[in-house]
C-alpha positions, 0 to 999 in steps of 0.5 A: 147432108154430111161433108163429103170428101171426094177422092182424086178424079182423073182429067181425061179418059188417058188419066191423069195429066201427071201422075205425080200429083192427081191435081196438077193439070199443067206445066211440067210432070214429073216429082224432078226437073233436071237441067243443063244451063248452056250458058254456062254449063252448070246443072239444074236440078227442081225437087218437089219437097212439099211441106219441107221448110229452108231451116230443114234441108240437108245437103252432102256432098260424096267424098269423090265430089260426084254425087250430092245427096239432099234431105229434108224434113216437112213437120207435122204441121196441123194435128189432123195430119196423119204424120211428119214427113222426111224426104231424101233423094240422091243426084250426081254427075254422069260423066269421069271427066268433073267433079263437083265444084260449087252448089247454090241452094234454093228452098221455097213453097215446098220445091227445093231447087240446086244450082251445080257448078262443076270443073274439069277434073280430067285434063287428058279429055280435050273438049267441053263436058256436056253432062247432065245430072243423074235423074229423070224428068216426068215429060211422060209421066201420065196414067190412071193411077197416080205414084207414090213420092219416091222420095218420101223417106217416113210418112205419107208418099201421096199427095193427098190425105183426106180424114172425117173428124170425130165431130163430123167435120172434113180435113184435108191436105193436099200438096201444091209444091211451087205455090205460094201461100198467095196464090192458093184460092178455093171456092164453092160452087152452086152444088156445094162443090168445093174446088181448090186452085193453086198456081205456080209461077215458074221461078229460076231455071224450071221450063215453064209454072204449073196449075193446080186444080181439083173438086175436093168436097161437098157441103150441104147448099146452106152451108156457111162458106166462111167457116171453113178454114184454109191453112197454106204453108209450104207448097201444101193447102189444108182444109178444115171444113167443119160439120153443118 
């Protein structure tokens, strides 16, 4: 019997839990989150940018201080992927009133997280500015088919890549953003069944942690488990399962 991948299984007869990754099955949906911090009125924005490292974020901010454009490159890490991936998305201020003031910028486990600090701009309007940000969250974001990366500029827009190897063998990539490298795990079942589970703690400002799980392979019953190698980086767990 040959390794076998297995594609993407929705969770239930509606589809899948969040259709921005097959394999999320709880916490917030959506590739976004967005924020308004009543304490103080700043915005927070999550960015799910699986793959991409801190030293490769760039941020802009527009001319007129209303929007903020960030981008980020995740490199092709392991030879089997089947490109680099560059990300880039815009988010900005709704409202006449502010502008843009200050950014914080967080980047880790392949989620990129911005603090924006604004300040009143237009005296003439006599209250406090509640605006939010430019940009959706995903409270909604379930169906049968799962959605392209929307910010994925080059390369891959979906969060799982599977290719059979000239030997064989069985890669794969799956994204996990908010994951960290200690808290992937995967096992293998009795019927051979290989399962990967990752956990995301909530971190700062995101309304609750996310759990991955999901069956991504079959293995002969006397395989040897401990010869598959399990690479996690940057939000995204790859498998290399050679042939039996």
């Amino acid at each position: 019997m040959p390794v076998m991948n297995i594609g993407p299984v929705p969770q239930s007869h509606d589809g899948f839990y969040a259709r921005n990754n097959p394999y999320q099955v709880n916490g917030p949906k959506g590739f976004t989150e967005f924020k308004l911090m009543e304490e103080n009125e700043d915005l927070y924005a999550r960015f799910d940018f699986p793959g991409v490292t801190k030293e490769s974020l760039r941020i802009l901010v527009e001319p007129l201080k209303k929007a903020v454009f960030v981008f980020g490159d995740a490199p092709k890490e392991f030879r089997h992927d089947s490109s680099h991936r560059k990300y880039g998305t815009v988010t900005g201020l709704v409202c006449d009133c502010c502008e843009i003031s200050n950014i914080q910028c967080f980047v880790g486990d392949g989620v990129v997280r911005l603090i924006l600090s604004k300040k009143k701009i237009n005296l003439h309007v006599p209250f406090s500015c509640s605006s939010h940000l430019r940009g959706h969250n995903g409270h909604n974001a379930e169906g049968p088919v799962t959605l392209p990366h929307p910010s994925v500029l080059e390369g891959s827009t979906s969060a799982y890549e599977s290719k059979h190897l000239p030997n064989g063998g069985l890669f794969l990539r799956i994204d996990m953003p908010g994951v960290p490298n200690d808290r992937f795990m995967m096992t293998v079942e009795s019927d051979g069944g290989i399962t990967v589970i990752g956990r995301a703690p909530p971190a700062m400002h995101d309304s609750s942690g996310r759990e991955y799980r999901g069956k991504v392979a079959v293995v002969p019953l006397a395989y040897d488990n401990r010869r598959i190698k399990v690479i996690a980086k940057h939000g995204v767990i790859r498998l290399i399962i050679p042939p039996f």
